[in-house]
C-alpha positions as CSV (number, residue, x, y, z in Angstrom):
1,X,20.7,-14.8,-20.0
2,X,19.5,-18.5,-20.3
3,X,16.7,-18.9,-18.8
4,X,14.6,-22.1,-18.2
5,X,11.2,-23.0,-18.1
6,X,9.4,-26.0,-16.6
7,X,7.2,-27.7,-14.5
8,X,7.8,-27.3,-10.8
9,X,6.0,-30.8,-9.2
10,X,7.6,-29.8,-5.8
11,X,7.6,-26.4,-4.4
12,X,11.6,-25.9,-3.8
13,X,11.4,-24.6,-0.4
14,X,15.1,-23.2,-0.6
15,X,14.7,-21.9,-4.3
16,X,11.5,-20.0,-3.4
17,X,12.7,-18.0,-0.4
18,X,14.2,-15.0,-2.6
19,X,10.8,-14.4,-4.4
20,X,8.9,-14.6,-1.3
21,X,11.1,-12.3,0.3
22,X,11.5,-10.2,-2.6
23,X,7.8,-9.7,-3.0
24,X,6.6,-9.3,0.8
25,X,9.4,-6.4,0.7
26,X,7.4,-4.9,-1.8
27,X,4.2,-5.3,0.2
28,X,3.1,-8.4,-2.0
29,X,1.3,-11.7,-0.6
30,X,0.7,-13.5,-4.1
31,X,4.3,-15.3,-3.5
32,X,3.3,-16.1,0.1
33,X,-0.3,-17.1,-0.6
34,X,1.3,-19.9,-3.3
35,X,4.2,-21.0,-0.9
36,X,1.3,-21.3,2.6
37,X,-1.3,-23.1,0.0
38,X,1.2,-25.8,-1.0
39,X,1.9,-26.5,2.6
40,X,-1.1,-27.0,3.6
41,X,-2.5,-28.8,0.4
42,X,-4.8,-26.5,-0.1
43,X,-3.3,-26.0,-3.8
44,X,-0.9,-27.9,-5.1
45,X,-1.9,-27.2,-8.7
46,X,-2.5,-30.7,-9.3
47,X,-5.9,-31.0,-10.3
48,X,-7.0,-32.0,-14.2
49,X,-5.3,-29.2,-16.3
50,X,-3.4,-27.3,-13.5
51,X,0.2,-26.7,-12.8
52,X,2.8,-24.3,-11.4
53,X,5.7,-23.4,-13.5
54,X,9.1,-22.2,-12.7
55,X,11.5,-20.2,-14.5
56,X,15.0,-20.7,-13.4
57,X,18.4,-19.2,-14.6
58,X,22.0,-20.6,-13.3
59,X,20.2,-22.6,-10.8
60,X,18.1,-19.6,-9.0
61,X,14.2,-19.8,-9.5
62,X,13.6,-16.1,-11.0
63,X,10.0,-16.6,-11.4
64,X,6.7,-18.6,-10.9
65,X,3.0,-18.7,-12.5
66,X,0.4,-21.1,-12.2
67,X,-2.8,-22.6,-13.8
68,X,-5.5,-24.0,-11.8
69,X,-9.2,-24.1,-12.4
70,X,-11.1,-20.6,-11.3
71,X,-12.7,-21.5,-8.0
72,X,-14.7,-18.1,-8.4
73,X,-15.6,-19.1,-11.9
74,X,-18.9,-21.4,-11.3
75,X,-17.3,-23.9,-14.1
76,X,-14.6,-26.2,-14.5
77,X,-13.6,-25.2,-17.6
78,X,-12.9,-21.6,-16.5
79,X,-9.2,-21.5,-15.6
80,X,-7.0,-19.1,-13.9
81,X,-3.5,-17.4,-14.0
82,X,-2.3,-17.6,-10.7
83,X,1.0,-16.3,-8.4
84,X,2.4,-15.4,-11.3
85,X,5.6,-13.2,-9.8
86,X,9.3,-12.4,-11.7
87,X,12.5,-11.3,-9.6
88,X,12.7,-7.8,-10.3
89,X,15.9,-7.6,-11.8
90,X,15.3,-10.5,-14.1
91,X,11.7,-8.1,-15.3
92,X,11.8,-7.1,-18.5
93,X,13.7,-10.0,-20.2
94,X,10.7,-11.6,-21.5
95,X,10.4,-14.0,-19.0
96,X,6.8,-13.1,-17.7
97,X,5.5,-13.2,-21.5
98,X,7.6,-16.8,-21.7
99,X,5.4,-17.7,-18.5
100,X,1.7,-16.6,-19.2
101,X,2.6,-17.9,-23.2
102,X,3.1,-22.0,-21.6
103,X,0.4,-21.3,-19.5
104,X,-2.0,-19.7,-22.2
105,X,-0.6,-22.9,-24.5
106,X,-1.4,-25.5,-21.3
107,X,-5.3,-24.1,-21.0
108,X,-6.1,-24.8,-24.5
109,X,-7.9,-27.5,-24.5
110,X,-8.7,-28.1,-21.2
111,X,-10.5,-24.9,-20.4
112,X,-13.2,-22.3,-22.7
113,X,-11.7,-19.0,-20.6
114,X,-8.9,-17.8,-18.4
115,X,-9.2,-14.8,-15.8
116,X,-7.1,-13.5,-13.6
117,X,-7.1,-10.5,-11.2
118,X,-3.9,-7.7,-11.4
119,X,-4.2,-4.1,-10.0
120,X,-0.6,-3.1,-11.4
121,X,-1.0,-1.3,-14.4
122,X,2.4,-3.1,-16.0
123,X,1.3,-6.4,-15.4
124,X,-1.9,-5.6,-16.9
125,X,0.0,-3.7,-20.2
126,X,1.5,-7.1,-20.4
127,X,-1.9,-9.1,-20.2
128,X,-3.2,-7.2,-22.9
129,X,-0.8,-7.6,-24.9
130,X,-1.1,-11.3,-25.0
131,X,-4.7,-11.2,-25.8
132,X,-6.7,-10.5,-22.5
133,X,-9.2,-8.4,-22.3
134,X,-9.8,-5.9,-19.1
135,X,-12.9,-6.6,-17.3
136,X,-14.0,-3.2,-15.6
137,X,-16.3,-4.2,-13.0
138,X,-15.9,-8.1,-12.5
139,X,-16.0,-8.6,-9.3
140,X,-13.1,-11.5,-9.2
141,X,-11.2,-10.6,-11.7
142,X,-9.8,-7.7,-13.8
143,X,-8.8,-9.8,-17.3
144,X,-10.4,-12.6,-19.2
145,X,-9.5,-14.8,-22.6
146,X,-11.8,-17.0,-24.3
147,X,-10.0,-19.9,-25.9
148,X,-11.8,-22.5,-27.3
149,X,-14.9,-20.4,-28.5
150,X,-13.4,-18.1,-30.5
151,X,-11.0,-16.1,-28.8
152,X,-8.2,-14.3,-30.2
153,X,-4.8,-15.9,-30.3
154,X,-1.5,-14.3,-28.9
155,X,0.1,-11.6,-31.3
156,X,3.2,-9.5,-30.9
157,X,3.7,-7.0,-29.0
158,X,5.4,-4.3,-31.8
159,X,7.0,-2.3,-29.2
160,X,7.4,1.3,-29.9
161,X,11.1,1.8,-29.3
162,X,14.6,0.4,-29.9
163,X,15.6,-0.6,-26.0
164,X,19.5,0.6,-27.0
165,X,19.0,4.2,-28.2
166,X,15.4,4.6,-27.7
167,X,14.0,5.5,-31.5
168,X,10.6,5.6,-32.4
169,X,9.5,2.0,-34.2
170,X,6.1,2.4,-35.1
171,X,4.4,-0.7,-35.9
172,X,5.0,-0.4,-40.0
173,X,9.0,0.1,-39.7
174,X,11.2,-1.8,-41.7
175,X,14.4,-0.6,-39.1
176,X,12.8,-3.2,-36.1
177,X,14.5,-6.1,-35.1
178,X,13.5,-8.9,-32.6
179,X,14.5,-11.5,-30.4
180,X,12.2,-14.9,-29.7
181,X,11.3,-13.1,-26.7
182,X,10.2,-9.6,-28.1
183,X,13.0,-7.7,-27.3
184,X,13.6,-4.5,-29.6
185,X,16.0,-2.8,-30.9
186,X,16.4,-1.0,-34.3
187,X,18.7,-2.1,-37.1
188,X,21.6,0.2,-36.3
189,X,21.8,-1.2,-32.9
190,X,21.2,-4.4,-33.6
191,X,23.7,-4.8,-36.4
192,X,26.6,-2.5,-35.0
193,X,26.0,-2.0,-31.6
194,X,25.1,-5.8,-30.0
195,X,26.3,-7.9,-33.5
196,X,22.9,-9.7,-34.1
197,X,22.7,-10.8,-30.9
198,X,20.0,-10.0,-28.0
199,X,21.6,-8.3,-25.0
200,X,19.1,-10.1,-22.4
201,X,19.2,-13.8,-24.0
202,X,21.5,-13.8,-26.5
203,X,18.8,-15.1,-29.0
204,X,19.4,-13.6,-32.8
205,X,17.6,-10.8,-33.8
206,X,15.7,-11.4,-37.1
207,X,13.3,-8.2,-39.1
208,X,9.8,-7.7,-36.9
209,X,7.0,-8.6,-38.9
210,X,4.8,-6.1,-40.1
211,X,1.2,-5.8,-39.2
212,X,-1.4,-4.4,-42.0
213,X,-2.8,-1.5,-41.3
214,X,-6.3,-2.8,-41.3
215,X,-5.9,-5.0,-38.6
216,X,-4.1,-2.3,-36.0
217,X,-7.2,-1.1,-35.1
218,X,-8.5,-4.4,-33.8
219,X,-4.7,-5.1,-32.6
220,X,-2.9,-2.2,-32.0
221,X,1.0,-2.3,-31.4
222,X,2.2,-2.2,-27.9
223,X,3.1,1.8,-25.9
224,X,5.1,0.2,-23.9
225,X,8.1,1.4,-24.4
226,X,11.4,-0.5,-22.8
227,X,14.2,1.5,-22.9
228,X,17.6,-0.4,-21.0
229,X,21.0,1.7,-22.6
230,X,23.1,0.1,-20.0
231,X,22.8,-3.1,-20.9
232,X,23.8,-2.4,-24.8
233,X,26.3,0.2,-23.6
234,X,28.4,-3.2,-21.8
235,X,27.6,-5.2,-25.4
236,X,29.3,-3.2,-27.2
237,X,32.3,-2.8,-24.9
């Protein structure tokens, strides 16, 4: 799956239908929010340091996320994720992670922190993982990252399973393999199931680093664990 990430300096009113309808089917209003904001000009995400990115695959926009400065945050160097949404059968293919990783990359710099506000408890696993912390109790937002002063940079994930036959991969394995995008499967798979190649990109899959044992504490591996035979099952046919 190719998949392409960029700028979106117009809101593709024809492209953005199937995520709007998509996520008002599933009771959503994040998609809708972004689409009646741009319309009006109420956000276009084209102040100092915002934007809105798109990912697209074979011409269909499969996702969105934006940056704009945190109107509930008092300062202009607080920033915040917005409208971030991913097709649902595109979820899971690192495309999410690709979207908050630009965004994360385009705030440094420009703003000290980055909030954002999620109630949905895989969205937030996926926050955390990049280096937000949760903010129980904020009253506008559920996550925070501090950038410039200090905060901690974006580490892998480690996930704890091969996604092919679904064996454990603690965090010291020498069996995990990776894709760019995170992706895991263990070496069996990965060598004489799928060939070397990622079943969701079709990236390489190269040995996961190791993280010492000292530091798991502080950055423990991911317990999310992504488990998707199918797909490997038609690799392998």
């Amino acid at each position: 799956m190719d998949v392409m990430v960029e700028r979106l300096r117009d809101l593709p009113s024809g492209a953005i239908g199937e995520l709007l309808a998509e996520s008002e089917g599933a009771g959503l209003r994040l998609v809708r929010r972004l689409v009646d904001d741009w319309e009006s000009g109420a956000n276009r995400f084209d102040g100092e340091g915002e934007m809105l990115l798109g990912a697209w695959s074979d011409g269909r926009l499969v996702g969105v996320g934006g940056l704009t400065v945190d109107p509930y945050g008092g300062s202009a160097r607080t920033g915040r994720v917005r409208h971030l949404y991913v097709l649902g059968a595109f979820r899971r293919g690192g495309i999410g992670r690709r979207l908050v990783l630009d965004i994360v990359s385009a705030a440094r710099g420009r703003f000290d922190d980055l909030r954002l506000r999620t109630t949905n408890p895989a969205a937030a696993r996926l926050y955390e993982g990049l280096g937000f912390r949760p903010c129980p109790g904020a009253p506008d937002h559920s996550h925070e990252m501090t950038l410039d002063r200090g905060g901690e940079p974006p580490m892998l994930q480690l996930r704890p399973g091969c996604e092919c036959c679904d064996r454990d991969l603690p965090p010291d394995s020498r069996e995990a393999m990776m894709c760019s995008f995170e992706c895991t499967f263990c070496r069996s798979c990965a060598d004489g199931v799928l060939g070397g190649r990622c079943p969701n990109c079709g990236g390489e899959l190269v040995p996961r680093p190791r993280r010492p044992a000292d530091k798991l504490g502080k950055f423990p591996a991911s317990t999310e664990r992504v488990f998707k035979p199918a797909g490997c099952a038609k690799r392998s046919a």
